[in-house]
N, C-alpha and C positions, 0 to 999 in steps of 0.2 A: 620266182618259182613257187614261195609258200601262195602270193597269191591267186595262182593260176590251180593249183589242189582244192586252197579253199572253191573256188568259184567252179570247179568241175563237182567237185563233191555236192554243193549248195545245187546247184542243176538236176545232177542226181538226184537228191533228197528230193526238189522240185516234180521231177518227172514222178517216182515211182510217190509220192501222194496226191498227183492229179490222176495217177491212173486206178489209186485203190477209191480215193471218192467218190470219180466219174463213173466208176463201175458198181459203186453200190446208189448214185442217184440212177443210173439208167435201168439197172435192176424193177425198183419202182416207177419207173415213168414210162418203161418199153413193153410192150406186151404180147413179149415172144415164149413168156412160160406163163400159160393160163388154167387154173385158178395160180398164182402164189403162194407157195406155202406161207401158213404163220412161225414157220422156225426160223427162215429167210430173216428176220429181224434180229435173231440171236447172234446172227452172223456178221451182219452191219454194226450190232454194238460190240462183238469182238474185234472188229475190224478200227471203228474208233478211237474203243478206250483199250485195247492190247496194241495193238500192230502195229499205228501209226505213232503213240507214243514209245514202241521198240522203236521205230525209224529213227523219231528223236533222239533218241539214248542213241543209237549206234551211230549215229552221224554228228552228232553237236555234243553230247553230255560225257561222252565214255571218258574225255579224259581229262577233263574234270570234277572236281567233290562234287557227288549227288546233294542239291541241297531241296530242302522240302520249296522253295517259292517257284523252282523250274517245274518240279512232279507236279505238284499244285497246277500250275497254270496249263502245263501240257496238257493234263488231265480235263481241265476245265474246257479246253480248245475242243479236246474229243466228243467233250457231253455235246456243247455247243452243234458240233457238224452231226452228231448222232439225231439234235434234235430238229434239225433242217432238213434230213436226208429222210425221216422214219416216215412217211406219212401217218396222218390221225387213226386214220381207222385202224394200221395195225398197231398203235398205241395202247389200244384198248386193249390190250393182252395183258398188257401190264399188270401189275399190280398198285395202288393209286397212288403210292411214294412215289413210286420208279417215273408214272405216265406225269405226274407235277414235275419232275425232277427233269423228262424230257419236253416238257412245253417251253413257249418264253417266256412264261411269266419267270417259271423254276430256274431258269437257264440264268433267268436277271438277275436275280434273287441270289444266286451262287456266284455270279458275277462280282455284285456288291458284297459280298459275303467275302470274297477272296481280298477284294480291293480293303475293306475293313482292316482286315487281319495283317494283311501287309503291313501297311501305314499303323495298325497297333505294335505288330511286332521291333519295327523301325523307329519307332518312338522309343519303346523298351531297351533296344539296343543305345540309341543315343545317349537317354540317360543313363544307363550303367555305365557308358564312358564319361561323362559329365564328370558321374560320383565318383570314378576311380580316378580320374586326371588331379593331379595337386598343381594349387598355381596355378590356375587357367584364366590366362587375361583376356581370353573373349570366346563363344562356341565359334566364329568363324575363323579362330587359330586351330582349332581341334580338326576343322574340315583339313587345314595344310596338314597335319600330323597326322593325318589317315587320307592321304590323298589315293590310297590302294583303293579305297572300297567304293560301291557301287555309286550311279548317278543318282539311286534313290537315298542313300545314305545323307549325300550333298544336300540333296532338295530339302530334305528332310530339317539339315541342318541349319539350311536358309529359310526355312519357313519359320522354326525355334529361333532362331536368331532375328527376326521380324519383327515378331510378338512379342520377345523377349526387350526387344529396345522401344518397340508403343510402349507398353503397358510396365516393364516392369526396373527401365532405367532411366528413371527419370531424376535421379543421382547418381553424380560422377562415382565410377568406383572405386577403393581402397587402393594406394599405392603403397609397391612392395616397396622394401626398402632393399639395397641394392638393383634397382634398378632405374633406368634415366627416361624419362617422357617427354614427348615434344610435341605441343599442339601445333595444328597446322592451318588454321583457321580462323583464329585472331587477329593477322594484318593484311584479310582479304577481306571480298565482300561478297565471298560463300554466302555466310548465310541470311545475306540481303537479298542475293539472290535467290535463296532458296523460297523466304517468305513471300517474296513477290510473285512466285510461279505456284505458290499456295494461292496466293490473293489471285491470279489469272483461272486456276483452274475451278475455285469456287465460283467465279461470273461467270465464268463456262458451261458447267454443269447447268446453273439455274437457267441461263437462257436459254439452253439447247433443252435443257430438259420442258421449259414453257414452253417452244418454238415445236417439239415433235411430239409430245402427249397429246394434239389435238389429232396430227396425222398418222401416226406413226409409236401405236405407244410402246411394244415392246421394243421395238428399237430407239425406245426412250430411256426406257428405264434401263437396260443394256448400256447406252453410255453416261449415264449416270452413275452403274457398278465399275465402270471402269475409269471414271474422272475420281471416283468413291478412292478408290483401290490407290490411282496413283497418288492423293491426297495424301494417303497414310502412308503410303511408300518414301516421302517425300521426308513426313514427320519423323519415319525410322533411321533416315538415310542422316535429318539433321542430330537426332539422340547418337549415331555411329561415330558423326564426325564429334559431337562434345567429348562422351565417353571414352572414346577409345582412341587415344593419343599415338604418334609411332614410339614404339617401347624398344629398346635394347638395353641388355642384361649383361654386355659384354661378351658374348658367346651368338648371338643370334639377333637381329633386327629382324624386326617386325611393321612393316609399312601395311595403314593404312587406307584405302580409298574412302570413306564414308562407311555404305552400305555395301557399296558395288563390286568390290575388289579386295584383296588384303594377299599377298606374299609374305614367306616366313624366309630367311633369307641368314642361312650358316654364316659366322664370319670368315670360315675358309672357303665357301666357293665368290668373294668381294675382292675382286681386282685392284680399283682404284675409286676415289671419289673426288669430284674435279666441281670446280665451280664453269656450269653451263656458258658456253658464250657460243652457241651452235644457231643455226634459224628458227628462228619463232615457227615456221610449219614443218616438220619432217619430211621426208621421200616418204613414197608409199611403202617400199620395199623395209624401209629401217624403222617406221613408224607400226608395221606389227611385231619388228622384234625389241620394243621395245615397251615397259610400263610407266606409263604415265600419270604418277600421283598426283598431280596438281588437282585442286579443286576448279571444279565450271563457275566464272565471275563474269560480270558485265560484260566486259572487256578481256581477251585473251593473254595470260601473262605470260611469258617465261619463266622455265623452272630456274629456280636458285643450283641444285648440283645435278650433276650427274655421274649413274652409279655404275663404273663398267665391270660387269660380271664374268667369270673365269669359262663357264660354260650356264649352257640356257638351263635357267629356273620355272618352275609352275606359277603362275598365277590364279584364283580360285576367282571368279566371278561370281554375283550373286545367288546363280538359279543353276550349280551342279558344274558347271562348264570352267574349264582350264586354258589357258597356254600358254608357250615358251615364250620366254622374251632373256634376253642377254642383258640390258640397260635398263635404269631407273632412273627416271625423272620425279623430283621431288623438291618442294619447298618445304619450309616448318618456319614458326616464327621465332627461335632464337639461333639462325643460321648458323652464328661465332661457335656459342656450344655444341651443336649438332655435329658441326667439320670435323672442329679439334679432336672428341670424343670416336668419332669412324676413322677420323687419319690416324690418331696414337695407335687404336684397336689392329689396323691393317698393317701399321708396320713392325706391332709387337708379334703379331703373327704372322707376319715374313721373317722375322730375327730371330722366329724358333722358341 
């Protein structure tokens, strides 16, 4: 039912702004009132930056907190259609702020202007929670503990968490005391693997990039930016799996994926924890409800436990994006301590 309101309402909205546009480009392009008045232009910019964003508000915004990045962007969509819809010549009425501000260069320019401000603003936000968090074992734990906030918040957080592990961990960090860590990495061949596909993706780049700079040069240097990109991606993803260990505190496990992934995971929504003797490939169906910590090696292994969960938890991926999964797969390399340490915890809190 909610989605059959939204989807009539969304049609609505649809209809009555193809018919306020349609009727101020046909205004200008029909020639059933001649000469055109020069106020007709006042009218069309009422119609943009008034009317269309009231539609807005009254269909999408009314009932939620008015926040300045919606107004902002609404606003900016109106200039935009004002400045496609106005032809040049009645431009000239303007005054030369207003007629820069309705061209595309001006339209771009406030475009980029908006986009700036966001992504400054969003920065600003992240670090004031950075500064306020105490005990923060990694920013991509901060993304689980504000899983409310928007996709840009995430992105935001993934991209600081990127740069943060190139360039600025490149030692292990400080362990608390009261709490237990567990590398996961050390009796695989992770990160054999990982340097090798470093080594593949540098002969890569060079020869593609020799082989299409003769023919083809922006679509050279194109996938040279992106052989570039996943190189460093590669390097971040092995600084995630060094540094940041799966941690539990007694109160909350923390699994890590590398780069990729990381769940924060209550000790009261943890069921049971079972050593794996299931099939090496999952069902499709059970294999997206479940999270799969194992690191990618030569060779496919088997996870060491599995973790069945009370009801479905989030998982944060690198680039904003979440989902449910009930079960955890995961290896570490001192399994003995890992079990004993989740099995005592789970039955201490079923004992009350």
């Amino acid at each position: 039912m909610l989605v059959k309101k939204y989807n009539a309402r969304l049609f609505l909205f649809l209809g009555l702004s193809s018919l306020l546009f349609m009727g101020n480009i046909l205004v200008y392009r029909i020639q059933f009132i001649d000469p055109l008045a020069k106020e007709s232009v006042y009218a069309t910019l009422l119609d943009c930056l008034f009317v269309w964003p009231l539609l807005v508000y009254l269909f999408f915004l009314r009932k939620r907190r008015l926040s300045l990045r919606y107004a902002s962007l609404t606003l900016l969509v109106g200039v935009g259609s004002a400045t496609f819809i106005i032809p040049q010549s009645f431009k000239l009425e303007f005054p030369s702020i207003i007629r820069f501000c309705l061209s595309p260069v001006g339209f771009g320019l406030l475009l980029v202007l908006f986009i700036c401000t966001y992504i400054l603003l969003l920065f600003l936000k992240v670090q004031r929670i950075i500064r306020n968090e105490q005990n923060v074992p990694s920013m991509q734990f901060i993304r689980s503990m504000h899983a409310h906030e928007t996709g840009g918040f995430h992105t935001m957080i993934a991209l600081m968490t990127f740069y943060d592990l190139l360039f600025c961990s490149w030692k292990r960090h400080k362990r608390v005391q009261g709490k237990s860590y567990f590398s996961y990495h050390k009796k695989t061949s992770s990160m054999a693997f990982q340097a090798m596909l470093i080594h593949a993706l540098v002969i890569e780049s060079v020869g593609f990039h020799y082989v299409l700079i003769s023919f083809h040069p922006m679509l050279a240097w194109l996938m040279l930016s992106l052989n570039s990109y996943t190189i460093l991606y590669t390097l971040a993803n092995i600084q995630a799996i060094r540094t940041q260990p799966i941690t539990f505190d007694g109160k909350r496990l923390i699994i890590y994926k590398g780069l990729t992934s990381v769940i924060t995971l209550p000790l009261s929504e943890l069921e049971s924890i079972e050593r794996y003797n299931g099939p090496e490939q999952l069902p499709k169906s059970l294999r997206k409800r479940t999270f799969n910590a194992v690191l990618a090696e030569f060779t496919k292994e088997k996870p060491a436990f599995e973790m069945v969960l009370k009801k479905p938890h989030s998982v944060f991926q690198f680039i904003g994006k979440s989902s449910k999964v009930d079960r955890i797969h995961v290896t570490v390399d001192d399994d003995v301590r890992f079990y004993e340490q989740i099995q005592k915890a789970i039955e201490n809190e079923k004992a009350g």
